[in-house]
C-alpha positions in Angstrom: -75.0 54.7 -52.2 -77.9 55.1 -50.0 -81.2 56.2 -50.8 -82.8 59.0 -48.8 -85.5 57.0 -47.2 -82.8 54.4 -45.7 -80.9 57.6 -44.0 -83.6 59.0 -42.9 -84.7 55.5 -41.2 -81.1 54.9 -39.6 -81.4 59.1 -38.0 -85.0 57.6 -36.2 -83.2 54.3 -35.2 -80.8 56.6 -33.5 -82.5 59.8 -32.2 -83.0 60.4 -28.5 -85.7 62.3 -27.0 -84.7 65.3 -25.0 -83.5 64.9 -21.4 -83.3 67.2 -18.6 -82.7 66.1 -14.8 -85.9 65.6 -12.3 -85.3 66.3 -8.8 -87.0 64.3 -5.8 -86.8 64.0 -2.4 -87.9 60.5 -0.3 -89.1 61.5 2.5 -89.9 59.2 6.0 -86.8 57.4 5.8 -84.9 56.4 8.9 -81.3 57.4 9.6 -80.3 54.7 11.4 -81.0 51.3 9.7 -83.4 48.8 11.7 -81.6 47.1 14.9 -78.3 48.7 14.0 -76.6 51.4 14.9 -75.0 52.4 11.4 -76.5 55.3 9.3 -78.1 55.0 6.1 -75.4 55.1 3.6 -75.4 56.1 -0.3 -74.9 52.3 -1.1 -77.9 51.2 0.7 -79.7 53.8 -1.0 -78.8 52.7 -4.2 -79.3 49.2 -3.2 -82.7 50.1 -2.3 -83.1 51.7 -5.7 -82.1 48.6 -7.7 -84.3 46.5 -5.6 -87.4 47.9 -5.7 -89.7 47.7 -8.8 -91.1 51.5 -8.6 -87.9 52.5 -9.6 -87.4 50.2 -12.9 -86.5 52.1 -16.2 -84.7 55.1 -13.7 -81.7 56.4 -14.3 -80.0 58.2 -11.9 -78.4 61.9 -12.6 -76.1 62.8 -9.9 -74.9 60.6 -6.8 -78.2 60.5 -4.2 -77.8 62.7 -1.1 -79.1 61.4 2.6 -79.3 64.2 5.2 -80.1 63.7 8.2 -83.6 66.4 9.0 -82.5 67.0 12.8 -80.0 66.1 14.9 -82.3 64.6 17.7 -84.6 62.8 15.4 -83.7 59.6 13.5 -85.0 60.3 10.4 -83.5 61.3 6.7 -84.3 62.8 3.3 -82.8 61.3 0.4 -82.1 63.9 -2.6 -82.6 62.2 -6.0 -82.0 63.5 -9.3 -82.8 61.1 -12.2 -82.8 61.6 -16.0 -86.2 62.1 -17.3 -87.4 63.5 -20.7 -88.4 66.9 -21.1 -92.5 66.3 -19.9 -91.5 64.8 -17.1 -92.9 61.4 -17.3 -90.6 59.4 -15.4 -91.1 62.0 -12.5 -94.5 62.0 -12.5 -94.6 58.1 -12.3 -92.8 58.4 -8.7 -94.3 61.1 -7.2 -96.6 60.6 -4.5 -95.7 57.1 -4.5 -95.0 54.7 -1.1 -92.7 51.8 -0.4 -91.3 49.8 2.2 -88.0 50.1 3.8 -87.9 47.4 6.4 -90.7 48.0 8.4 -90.8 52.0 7.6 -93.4 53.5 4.1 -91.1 56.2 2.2 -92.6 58.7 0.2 -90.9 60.1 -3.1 -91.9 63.9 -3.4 -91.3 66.3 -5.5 -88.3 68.7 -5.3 -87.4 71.8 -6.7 -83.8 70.9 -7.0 -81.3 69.2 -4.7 -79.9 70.5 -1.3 -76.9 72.3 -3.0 -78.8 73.7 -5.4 -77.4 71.1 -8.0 
């Protein structure tokens, strides 16, 4: 039989804290990929993602979303919902930050919640 203090232990090994999505937007991203003629794709994205070491200990929520802003202008948005406790750490660690995609500086912004109101 096990004592109370060794259940208790085994419930804290185990517990989770509390998650809730986060919602961001990178902003300053180009459409088009540099010297090519193909658009930024959900793969790349994720690629990107993987690759890039703002973005370690992120999990992402839903699929991220790339629209294009206008249809004469070659540049995107990319929607990105990631798991994140309930203060918002992992959020507030990637807000207002900058990286490089080839030769272009993203932004990650807040958002209020995705384009489809996910």
């Amino acid at each position: 039989m096990k004592s109370k203090n060794h259940i208790e232990a085994e419930i804290v090994k185990t517990s989770h804290l509390p998650q809730s999505k986060s919602y961001l937007k990178i902003i300053d991203i180009p459409y088009l990929l540099e010297n090519t003629n193909t658009s930024i794709t959900v793969d790349v994205v994720k690629t990107i993602i993987m690759n890039n070491h703002i973005f370690n200990n992120i999990t992402i929520a839903l699929r991220p979303r790339v629209i294009k802003i206008f249809s004469k202008l070659d540049m995107a948005i990319i929607w990105l919902d990631i798991w994140d406790i309930q203060i918002r750490s992992k959020a507030k660690e990637l807000i207002n930050r900058y990286f490089n995609i080839g030769s272009y500086i993203a932004i990650i912004r807040e958002a209020n919640i995705g384009p489809e109101g996910s």
